[in-house]
N, CA, C, O and CB atoms as a CASP TS submission, in Angstrom:
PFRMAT TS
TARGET T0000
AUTHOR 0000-0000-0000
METHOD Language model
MODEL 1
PARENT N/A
ATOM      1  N   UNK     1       0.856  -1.169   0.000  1.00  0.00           N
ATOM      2  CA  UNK     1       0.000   0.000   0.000  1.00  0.00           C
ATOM      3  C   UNK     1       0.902   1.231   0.000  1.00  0.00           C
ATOM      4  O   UNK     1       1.977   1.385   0.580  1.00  0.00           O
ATOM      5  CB  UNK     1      -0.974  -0.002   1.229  1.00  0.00           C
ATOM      6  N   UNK     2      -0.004   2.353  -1.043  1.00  0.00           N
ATOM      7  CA  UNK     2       1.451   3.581  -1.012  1.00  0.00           C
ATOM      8  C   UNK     2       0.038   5.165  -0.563  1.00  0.00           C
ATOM      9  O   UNK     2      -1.182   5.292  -0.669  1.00  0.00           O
ATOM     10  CB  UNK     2       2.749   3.828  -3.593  1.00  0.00           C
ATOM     11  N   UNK     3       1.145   5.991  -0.093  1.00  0.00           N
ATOM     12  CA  UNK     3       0.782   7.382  -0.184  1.00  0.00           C
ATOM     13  C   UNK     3       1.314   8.307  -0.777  1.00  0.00           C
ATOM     14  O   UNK     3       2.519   8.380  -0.535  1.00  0.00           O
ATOM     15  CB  UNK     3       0.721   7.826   0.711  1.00  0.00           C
ATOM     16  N   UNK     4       0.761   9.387  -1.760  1.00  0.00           N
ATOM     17  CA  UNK     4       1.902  10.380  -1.457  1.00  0.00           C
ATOM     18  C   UNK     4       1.730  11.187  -0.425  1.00  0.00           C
ATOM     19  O   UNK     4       0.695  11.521   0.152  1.00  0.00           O
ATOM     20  CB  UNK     4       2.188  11.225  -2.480  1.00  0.00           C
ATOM     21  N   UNK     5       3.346  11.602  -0.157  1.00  0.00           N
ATOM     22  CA  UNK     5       3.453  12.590   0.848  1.00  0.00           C
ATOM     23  C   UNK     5       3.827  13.990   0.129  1.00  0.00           C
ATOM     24  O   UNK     5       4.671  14.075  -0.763  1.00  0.00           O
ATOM     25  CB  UNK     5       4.546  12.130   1.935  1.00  0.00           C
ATOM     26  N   UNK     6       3.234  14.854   0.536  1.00  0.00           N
ATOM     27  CA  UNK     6       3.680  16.497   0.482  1.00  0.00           C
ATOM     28  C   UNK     6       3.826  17.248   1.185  1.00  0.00           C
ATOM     29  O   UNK     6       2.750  17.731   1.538  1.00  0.00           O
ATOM     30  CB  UNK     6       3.157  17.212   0.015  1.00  0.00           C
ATOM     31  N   UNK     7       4.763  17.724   1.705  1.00  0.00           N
ATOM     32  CA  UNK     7       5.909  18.460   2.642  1.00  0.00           C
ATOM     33  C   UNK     7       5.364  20.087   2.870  1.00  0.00           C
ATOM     34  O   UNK     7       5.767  20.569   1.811  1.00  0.00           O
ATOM     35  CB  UNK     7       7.646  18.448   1.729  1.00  0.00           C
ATOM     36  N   UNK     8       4.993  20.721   3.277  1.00  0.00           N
ATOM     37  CA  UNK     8       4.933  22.596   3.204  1.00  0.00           C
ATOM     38  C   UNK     8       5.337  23.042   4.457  1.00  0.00           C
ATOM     39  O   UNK     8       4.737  22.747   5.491  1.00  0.00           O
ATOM     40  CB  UNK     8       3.293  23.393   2.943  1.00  0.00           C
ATOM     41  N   UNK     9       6.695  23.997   4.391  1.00  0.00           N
ATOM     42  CA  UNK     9       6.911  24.494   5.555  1.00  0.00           C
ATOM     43  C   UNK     9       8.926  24.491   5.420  1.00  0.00           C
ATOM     44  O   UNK     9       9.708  23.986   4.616  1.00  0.00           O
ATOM     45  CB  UNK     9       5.982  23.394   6.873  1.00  0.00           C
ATOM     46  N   UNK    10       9.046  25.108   6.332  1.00  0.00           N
ATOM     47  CA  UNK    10      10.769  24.759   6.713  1.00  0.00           C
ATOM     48  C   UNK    10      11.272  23.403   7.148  1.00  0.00           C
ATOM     49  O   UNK    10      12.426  22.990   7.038  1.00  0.00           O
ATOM     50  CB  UNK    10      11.264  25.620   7.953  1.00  0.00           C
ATOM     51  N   UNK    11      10.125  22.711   7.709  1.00  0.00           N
ATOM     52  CA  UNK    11      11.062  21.781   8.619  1.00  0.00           C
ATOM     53  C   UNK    11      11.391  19.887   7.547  1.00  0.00           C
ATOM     54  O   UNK    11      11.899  18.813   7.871  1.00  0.00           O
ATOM     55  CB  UNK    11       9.831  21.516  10.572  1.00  0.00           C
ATOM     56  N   UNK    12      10.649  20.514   6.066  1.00  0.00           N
ATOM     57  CA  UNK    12      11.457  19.778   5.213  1.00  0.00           C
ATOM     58  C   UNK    12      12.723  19.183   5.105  1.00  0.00           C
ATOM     59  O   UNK    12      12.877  18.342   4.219  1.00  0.00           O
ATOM     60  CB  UNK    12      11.480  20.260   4.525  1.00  0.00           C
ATOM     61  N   UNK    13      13.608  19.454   5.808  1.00  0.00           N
ATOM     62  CA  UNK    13      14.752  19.593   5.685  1.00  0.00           C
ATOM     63  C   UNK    13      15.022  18.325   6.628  1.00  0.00           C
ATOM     64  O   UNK    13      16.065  17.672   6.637  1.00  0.00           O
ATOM     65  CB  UNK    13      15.271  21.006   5.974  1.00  0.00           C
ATOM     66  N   UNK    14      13.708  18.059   7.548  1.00  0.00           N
ATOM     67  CA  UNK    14      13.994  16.425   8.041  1.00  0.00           C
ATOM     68  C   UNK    14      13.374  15.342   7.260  1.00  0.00           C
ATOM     69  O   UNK    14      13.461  14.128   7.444  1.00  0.00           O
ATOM     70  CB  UNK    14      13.436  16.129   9.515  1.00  0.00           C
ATOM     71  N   UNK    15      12.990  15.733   6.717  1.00  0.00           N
ATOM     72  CA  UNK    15      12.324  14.353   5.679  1.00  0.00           C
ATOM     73  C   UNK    15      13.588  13.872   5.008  1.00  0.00           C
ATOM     74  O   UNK    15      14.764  14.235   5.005  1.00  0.00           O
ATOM     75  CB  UNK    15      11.015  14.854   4.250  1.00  0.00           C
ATOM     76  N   UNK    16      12.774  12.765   4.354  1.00  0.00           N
ATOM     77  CA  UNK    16      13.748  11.833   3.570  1.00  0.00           C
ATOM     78  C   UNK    16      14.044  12.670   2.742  1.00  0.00           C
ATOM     79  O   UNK    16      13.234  13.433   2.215  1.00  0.00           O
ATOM     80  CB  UNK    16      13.308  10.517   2.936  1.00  0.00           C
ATOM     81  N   UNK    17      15.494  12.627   2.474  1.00  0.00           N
ATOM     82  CA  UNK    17      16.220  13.064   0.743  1.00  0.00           C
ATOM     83  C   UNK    17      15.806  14.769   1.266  1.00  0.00           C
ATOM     84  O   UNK    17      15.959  15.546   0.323  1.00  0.00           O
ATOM     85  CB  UNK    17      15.002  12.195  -1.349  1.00  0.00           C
ATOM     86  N   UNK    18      15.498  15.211   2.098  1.00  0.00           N
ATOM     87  CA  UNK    18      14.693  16.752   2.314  1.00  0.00           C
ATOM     88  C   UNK    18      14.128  16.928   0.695  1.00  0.00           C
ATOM     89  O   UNK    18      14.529  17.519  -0.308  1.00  0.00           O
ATOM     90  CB  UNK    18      16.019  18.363   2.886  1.00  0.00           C
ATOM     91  N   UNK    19      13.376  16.369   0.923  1.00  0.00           N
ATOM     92  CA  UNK    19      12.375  16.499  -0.678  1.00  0.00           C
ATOM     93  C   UNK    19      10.878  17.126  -0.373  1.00  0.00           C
ATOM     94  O   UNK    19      10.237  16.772   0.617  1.00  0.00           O
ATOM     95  CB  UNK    19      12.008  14.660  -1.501  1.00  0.00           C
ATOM     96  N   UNK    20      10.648  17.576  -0.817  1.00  0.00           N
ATOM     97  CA  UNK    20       8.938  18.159  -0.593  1.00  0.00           C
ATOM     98  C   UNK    20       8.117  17.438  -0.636  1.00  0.00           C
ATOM     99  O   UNK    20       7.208  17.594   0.179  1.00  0.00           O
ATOM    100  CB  UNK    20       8.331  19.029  -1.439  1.00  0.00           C
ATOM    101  N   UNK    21       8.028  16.123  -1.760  1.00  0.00           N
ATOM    102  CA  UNK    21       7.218  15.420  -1.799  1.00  0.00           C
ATOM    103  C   UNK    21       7.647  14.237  -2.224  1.00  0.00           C
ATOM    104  O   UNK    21       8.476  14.210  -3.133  1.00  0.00           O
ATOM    105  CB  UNK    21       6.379  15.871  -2.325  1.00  0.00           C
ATOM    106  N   UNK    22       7.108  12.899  -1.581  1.00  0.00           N
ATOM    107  CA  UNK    22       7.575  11.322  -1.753  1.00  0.00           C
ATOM    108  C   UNK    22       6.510  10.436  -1.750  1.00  0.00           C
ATOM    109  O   UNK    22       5.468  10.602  -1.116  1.00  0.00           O
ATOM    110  CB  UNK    22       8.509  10.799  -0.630  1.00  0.00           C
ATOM    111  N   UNK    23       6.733   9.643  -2.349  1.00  0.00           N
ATOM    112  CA  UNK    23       5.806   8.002  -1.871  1.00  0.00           C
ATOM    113  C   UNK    23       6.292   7.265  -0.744  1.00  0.00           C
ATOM    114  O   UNK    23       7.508   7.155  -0.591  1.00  0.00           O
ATOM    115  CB  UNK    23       5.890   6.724  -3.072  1.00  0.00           C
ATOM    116  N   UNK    24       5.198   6.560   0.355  1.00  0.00           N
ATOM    117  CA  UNK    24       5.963   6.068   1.587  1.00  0.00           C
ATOM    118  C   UNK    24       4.722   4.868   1.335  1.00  0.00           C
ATOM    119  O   UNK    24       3.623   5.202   0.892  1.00  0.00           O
ATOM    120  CB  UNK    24       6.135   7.217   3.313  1.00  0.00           C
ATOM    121  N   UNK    25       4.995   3.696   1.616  1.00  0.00           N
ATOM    122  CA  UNK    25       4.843   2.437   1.304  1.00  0.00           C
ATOM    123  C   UNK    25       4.537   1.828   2.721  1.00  0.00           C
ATOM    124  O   UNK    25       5.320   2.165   3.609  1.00  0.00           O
ATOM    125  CB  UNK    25       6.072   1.871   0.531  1.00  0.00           C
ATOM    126  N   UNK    26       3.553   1.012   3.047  1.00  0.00           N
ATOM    127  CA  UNK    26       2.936   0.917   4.384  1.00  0.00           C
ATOM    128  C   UNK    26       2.244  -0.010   4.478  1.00  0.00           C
ATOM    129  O   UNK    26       1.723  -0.400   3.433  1.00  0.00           O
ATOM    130  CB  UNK    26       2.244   1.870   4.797  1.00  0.00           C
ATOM    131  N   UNK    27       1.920  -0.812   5.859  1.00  0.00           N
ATOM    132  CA  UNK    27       1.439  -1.780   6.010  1.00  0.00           C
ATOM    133  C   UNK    27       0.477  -1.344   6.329  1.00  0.00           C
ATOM    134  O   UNK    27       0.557  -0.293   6.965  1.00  0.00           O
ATOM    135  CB  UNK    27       1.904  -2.570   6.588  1.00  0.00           C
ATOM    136  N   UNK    28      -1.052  -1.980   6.027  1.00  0.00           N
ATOM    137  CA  UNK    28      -2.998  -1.774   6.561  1.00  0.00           C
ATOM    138  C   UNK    28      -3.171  -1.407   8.054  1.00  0.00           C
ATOM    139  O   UNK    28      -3.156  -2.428   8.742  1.00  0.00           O
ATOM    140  CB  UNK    28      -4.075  -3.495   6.453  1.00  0.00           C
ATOM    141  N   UNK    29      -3.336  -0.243   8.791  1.00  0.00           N
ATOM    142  CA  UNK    29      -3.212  -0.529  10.005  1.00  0.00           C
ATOM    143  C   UNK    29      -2.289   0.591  10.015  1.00  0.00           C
ATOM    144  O   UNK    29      -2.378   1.291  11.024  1.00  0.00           O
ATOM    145  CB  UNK    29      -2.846  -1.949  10.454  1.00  0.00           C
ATOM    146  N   UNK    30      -1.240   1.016   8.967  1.00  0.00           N
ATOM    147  CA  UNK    30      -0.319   2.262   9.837  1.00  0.00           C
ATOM    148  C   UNK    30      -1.290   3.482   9.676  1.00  0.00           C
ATOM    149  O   UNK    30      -2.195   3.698   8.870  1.00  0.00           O
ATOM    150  CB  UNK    30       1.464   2.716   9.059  1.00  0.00           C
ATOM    151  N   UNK    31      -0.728   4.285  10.844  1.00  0.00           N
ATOM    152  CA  UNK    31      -1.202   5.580  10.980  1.00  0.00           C
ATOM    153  C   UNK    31      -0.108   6.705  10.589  1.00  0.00           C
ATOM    154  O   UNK    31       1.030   6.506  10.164  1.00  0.00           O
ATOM    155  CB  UNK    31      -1.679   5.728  12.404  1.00  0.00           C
ATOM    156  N   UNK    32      -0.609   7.673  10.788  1.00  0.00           N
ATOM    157  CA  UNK    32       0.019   9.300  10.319  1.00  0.00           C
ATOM    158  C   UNK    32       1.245   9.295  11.463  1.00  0.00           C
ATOM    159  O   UNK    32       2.315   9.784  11.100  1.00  0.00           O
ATOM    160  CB  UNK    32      -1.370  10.980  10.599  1.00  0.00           C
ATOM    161  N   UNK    33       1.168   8.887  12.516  1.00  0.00           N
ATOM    162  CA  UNK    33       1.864   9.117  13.887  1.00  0.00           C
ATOM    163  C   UNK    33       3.080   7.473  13.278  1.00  0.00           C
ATOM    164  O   UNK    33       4.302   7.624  13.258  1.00  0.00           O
ATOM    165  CB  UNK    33       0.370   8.919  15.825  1.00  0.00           C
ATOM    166  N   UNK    34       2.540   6.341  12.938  1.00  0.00           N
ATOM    167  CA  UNK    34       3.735   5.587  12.602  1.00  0.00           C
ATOM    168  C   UNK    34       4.049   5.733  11.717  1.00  0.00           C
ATOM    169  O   UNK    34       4.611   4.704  11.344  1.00  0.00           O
ATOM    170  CB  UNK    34       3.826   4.525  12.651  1.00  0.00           C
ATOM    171  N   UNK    35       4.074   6.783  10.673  1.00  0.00           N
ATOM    172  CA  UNK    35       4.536   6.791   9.624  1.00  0.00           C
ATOM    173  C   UNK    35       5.472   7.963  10.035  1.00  0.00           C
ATOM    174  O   UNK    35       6.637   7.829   9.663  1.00  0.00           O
ATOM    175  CB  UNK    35       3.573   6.844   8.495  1.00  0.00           C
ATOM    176  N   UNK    36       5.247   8.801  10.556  1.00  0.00           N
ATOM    177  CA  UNK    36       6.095   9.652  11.020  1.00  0.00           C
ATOM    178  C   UNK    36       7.454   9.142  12.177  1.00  0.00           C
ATOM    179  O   UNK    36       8.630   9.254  11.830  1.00  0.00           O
ATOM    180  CB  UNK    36       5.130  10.615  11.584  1.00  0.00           C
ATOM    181  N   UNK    37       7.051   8.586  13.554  1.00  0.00           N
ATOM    182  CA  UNK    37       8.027   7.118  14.008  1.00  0.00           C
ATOM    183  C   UNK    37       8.862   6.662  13.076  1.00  0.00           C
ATOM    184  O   UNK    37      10.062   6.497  13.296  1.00  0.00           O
ATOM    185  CB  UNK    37       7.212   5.780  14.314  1.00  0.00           C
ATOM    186  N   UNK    38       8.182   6.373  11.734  1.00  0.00           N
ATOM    187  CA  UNK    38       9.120   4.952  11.276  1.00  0.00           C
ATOM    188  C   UNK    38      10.747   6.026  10.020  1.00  0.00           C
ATOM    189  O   UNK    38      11.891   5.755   9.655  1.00  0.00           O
ATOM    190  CB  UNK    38       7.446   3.313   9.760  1.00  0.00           C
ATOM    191  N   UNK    39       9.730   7.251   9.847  1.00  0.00           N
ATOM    192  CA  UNK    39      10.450   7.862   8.784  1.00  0.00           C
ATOM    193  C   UNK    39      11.573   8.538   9.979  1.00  0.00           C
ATOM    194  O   UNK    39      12.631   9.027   9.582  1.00  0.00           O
ATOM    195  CB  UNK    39       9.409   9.040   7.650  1.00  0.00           C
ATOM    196  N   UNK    40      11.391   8.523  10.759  1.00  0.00           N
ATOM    197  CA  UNK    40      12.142   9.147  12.530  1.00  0.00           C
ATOM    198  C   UNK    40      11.967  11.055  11.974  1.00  0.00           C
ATOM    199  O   UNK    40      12.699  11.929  11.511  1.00  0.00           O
ATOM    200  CB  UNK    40      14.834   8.407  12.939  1.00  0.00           C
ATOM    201  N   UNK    41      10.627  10.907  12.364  1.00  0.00           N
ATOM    202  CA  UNK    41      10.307  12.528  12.329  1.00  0.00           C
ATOM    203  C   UNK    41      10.418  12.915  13.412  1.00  0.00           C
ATOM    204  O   UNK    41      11.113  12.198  14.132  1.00  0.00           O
ATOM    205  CB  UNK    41       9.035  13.040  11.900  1.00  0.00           C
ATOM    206  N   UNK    42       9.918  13.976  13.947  1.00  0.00           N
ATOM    207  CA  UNK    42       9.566  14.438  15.290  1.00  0.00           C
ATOM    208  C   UNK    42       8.180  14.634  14.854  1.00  0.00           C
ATOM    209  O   UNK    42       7.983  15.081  13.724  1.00  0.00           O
ATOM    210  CB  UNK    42      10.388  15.769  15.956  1.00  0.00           C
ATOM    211  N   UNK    43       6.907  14.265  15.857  1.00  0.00           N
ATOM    212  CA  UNK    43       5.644  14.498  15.351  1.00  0.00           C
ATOM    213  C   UNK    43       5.265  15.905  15.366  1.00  0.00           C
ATOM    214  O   UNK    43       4.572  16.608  14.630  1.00  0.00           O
ATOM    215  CB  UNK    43       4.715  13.747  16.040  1.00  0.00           C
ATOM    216  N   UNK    44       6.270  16.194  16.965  1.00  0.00           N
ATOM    217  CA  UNK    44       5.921  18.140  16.786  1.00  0.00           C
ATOM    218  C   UNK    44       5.789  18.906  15.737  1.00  0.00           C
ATOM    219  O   UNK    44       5.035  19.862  15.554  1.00  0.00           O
ATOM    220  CB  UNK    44       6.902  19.031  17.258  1.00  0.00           C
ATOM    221  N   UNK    45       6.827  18.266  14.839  1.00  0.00           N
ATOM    222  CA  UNK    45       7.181  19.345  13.524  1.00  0.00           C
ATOM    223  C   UNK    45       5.821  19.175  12.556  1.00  0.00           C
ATOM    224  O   UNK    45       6.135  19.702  11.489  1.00  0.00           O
ATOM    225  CB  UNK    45       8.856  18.807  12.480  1.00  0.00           C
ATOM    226  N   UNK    46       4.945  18.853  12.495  1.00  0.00           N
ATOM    227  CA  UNK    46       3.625  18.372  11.718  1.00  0.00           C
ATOM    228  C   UNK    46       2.387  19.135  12.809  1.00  0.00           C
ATOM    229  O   UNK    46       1.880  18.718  13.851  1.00  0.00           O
ATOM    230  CB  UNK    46       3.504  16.285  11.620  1.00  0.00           C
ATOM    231  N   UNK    47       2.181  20.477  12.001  1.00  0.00           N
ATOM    232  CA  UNK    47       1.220  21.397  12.765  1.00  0.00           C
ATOM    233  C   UNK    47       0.042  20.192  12.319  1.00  0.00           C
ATOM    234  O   UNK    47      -0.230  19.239  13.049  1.00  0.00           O
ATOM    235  CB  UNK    47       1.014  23.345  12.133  1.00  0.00           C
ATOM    236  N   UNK    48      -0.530  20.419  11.100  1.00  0.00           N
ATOM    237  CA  UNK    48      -1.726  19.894  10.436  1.00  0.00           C
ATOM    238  C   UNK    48      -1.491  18.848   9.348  1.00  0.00           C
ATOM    239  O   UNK    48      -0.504  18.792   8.615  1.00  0.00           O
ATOM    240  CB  UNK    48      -2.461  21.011   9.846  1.00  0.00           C
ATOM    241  N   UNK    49      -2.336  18.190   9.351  1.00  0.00           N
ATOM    242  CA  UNK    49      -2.354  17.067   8.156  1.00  0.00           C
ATOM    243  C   UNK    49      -3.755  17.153   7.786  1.00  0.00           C
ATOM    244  O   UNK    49      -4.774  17.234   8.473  1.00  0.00           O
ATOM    245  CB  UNK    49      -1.908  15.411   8.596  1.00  0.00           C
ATOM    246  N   UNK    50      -3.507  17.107   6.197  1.00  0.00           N
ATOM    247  CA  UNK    50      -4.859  16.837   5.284  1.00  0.00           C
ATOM    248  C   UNK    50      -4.367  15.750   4.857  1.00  0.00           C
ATOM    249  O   UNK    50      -3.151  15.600   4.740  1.00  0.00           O
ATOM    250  CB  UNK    50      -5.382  17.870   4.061  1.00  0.00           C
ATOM    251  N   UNK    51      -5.667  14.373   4.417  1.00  0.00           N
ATOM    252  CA  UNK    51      -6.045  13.446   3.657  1.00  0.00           C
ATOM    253  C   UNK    51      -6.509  13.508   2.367  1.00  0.00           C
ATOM    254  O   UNK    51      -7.731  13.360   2.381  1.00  0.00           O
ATOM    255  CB  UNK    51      -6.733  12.965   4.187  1.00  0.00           C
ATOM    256  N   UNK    52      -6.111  13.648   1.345  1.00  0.00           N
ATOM    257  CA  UNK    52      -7.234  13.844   0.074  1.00  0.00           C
ATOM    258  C   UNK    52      -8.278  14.965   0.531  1.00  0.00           C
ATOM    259  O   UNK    52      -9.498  14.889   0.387  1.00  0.00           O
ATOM    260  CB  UNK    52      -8.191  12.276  -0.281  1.00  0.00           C
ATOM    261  N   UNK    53      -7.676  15.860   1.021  1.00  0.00           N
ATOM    262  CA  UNK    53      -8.392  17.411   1.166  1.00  0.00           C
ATOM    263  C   UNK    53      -8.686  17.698   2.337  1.00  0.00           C
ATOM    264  O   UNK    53      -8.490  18.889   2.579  1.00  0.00           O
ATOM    265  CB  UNK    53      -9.673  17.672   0.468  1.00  0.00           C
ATOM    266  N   UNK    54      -9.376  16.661   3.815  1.00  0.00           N
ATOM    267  CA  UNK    54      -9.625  16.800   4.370  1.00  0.00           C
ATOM    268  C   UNK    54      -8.349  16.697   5.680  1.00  0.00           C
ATOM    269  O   UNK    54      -7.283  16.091   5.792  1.00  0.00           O
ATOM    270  CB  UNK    54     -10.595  16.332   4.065  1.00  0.00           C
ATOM    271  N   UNK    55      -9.435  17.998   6.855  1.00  0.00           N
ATOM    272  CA  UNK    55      -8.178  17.749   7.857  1.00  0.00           C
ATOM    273  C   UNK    55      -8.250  16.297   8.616  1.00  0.00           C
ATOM    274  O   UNK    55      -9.148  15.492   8.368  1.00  0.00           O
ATOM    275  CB  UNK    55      -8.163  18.990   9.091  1.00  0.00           C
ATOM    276  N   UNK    56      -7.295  16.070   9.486  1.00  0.00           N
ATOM    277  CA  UNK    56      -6.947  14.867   9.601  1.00  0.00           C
ATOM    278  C   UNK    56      -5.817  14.963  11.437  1.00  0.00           C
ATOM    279  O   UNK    56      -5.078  15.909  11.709  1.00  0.00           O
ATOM    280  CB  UNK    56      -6.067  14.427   7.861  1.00  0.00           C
ATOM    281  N   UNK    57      -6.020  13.844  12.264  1.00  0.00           N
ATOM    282  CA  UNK    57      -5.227  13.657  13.200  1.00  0.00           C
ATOM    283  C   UNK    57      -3.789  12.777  13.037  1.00  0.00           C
ATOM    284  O   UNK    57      -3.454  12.322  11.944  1.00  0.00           O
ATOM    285  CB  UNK    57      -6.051  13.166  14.069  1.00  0.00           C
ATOM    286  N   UNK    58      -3.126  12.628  14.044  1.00  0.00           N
ATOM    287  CA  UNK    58      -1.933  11.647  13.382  1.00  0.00           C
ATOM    288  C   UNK    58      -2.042  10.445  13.882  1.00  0.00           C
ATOM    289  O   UNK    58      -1.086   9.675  13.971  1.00  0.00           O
ATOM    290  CB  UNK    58      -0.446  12.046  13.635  1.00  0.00           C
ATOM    291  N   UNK    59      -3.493  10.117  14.339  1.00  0.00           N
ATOM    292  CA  UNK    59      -4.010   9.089  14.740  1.00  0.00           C
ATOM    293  C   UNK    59      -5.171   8.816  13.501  1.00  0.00           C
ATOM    294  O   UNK    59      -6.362   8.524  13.614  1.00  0.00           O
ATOM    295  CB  UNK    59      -4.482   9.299  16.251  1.00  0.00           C
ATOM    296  N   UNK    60      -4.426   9.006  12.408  1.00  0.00           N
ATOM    297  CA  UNK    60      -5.820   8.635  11.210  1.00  0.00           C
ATOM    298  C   UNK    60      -4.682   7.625  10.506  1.00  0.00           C
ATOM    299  O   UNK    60      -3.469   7.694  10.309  1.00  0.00           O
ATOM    300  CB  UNK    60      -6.675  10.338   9.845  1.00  0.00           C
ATOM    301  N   UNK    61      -5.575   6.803  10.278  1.00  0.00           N
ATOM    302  CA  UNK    61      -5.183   5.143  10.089  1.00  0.00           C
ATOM    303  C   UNK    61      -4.946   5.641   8.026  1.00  0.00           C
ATOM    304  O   UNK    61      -6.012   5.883   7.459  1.00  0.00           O
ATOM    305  CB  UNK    61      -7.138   3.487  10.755  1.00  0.00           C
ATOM    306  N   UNK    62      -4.072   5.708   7.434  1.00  0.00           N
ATOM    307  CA  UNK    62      -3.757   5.510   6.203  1.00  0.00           C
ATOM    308  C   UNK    62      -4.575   4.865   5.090  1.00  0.00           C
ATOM    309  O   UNK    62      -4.992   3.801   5.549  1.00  0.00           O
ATOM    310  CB  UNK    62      -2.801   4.956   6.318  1.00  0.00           C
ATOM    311  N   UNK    63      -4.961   5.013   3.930  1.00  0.00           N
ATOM    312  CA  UNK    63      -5.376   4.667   2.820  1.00  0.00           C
ATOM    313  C   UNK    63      -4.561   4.530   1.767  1.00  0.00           C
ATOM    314  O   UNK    63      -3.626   5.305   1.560  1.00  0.00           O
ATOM    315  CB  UNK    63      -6.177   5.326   2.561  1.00  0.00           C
ATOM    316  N   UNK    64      -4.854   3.518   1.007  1.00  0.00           N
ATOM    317  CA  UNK    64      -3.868   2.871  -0.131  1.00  0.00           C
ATOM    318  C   UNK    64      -4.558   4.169  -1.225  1.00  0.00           C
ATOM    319  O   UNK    64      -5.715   4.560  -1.379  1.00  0.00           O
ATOM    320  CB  UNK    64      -4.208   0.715  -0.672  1.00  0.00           C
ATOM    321  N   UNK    65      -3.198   4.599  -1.881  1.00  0.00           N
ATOM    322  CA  UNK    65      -3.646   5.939  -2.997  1.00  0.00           C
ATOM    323  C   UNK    65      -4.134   7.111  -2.545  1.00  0.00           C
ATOM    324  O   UNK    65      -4.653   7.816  -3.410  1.00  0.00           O
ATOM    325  CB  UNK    65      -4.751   5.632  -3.951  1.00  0.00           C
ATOM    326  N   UNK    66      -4.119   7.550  -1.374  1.00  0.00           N
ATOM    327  CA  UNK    66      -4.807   8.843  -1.258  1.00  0.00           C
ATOM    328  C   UNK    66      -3.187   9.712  -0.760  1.00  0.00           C
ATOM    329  O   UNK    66      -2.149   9.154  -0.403  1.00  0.00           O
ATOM    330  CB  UNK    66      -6.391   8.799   0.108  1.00  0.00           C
ATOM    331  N   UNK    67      -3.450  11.248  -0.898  1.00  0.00           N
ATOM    332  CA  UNK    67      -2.691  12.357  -0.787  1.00  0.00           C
ATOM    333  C   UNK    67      -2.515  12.613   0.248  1.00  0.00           C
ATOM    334  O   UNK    67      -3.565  13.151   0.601  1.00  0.00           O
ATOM    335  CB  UNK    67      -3.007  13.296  -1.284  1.00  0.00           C
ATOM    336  N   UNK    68      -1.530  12.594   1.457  1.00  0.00           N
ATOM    337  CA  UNK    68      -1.233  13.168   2.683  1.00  0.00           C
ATOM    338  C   UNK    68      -0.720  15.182   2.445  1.00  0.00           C
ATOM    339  O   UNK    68       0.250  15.652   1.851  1.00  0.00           O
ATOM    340  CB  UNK    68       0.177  11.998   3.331  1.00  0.00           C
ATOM    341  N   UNK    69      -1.236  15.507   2.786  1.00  0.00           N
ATOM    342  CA  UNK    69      -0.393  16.727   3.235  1.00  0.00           C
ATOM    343  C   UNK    69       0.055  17.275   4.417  1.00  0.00           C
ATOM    344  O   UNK    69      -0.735  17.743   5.236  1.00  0.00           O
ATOM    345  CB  UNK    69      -0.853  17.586   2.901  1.00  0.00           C
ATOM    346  N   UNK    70       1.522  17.260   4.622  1.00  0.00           N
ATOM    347  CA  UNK    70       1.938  17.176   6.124  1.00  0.00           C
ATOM    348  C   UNK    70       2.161  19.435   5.856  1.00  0.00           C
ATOM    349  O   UNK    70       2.444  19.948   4.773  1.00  0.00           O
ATOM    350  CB  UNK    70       4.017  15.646   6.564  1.00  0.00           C
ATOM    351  N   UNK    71       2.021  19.896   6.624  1.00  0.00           N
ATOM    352  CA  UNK    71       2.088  21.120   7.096  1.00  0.00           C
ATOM    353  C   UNK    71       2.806  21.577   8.365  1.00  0.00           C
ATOM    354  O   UNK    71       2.227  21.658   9.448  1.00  0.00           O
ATOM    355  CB  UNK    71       0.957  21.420   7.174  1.00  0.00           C
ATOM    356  N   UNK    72       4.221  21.898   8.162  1.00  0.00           N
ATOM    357  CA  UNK    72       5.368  22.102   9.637  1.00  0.00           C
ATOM    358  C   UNK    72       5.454  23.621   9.903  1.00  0.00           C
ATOM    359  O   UNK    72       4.861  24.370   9.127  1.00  0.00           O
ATOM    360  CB  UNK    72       7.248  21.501   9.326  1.00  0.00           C
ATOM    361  N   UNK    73       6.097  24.094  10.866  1.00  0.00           N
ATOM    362  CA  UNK    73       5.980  25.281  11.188  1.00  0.00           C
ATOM    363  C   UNK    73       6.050  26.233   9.979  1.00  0.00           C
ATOM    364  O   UNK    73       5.586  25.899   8.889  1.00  0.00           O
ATOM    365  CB  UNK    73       6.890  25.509  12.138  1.00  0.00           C
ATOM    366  N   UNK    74       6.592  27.330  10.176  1.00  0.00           N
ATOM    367  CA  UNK    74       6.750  28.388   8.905  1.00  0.00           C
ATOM    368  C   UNK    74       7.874  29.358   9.849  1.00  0.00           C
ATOM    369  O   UNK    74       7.748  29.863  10.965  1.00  0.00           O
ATOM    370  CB  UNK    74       4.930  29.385   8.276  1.00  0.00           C
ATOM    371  N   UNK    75       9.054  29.366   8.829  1.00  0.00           N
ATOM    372  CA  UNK    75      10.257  29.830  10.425  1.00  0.00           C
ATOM    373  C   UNK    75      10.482  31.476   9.199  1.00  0.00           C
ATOM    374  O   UNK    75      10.066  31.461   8.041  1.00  0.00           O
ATOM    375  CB  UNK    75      12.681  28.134  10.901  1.00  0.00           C
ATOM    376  N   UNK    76      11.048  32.446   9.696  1.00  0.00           N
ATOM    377  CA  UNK    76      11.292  33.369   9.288  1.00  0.00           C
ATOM    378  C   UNK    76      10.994  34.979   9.737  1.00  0.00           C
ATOM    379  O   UNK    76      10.095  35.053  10.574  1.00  0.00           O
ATOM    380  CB  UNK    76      10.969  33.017   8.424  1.00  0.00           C
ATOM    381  N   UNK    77      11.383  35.841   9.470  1.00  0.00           N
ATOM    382  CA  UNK    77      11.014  36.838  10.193  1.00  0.00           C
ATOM    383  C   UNK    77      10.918  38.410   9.255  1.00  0.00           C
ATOM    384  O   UNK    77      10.577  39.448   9.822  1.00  0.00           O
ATOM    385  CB  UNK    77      12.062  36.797  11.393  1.00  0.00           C
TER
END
């Protein structure tokens, strides 16, 4: 089972490859919170998450083909 992921914010720079956006590959049963664990995020850095448009917790259990959008702070001044 796959997602894409899409990155917005500064704290890109911890993701894989610091890429904006990736496919992450997952077993039935993972959530937003183990997918973040397994990629070794910090969950702090993930203000909001949308699903295929909608908002979303990091306790929302994953779907095969749908769009994550992870949303991290916004640093600058």
């Amino acid at each position: 089972m796959k997602v894409k992921v899409i990155v917005h914010g500064h704290a890109v720079e911890y993701f894989p490859d610091k890429r904006e956006q990736f496919d992450y590959t997952f077993e039935e049963g993972q959530t937003v919170q183990g997918m973040l664990g397994e990629l070794g995020i910090i969950p702090e850095l993930v203000m909001k998450i949308v699903a295929d448009g909608k908002p979303v917790t990091k306790g929302y259990v994953l779907r095969d083909g749908e769009t994550l959008v992870l949303l991290t702070p916004v640093a600058g001044g």
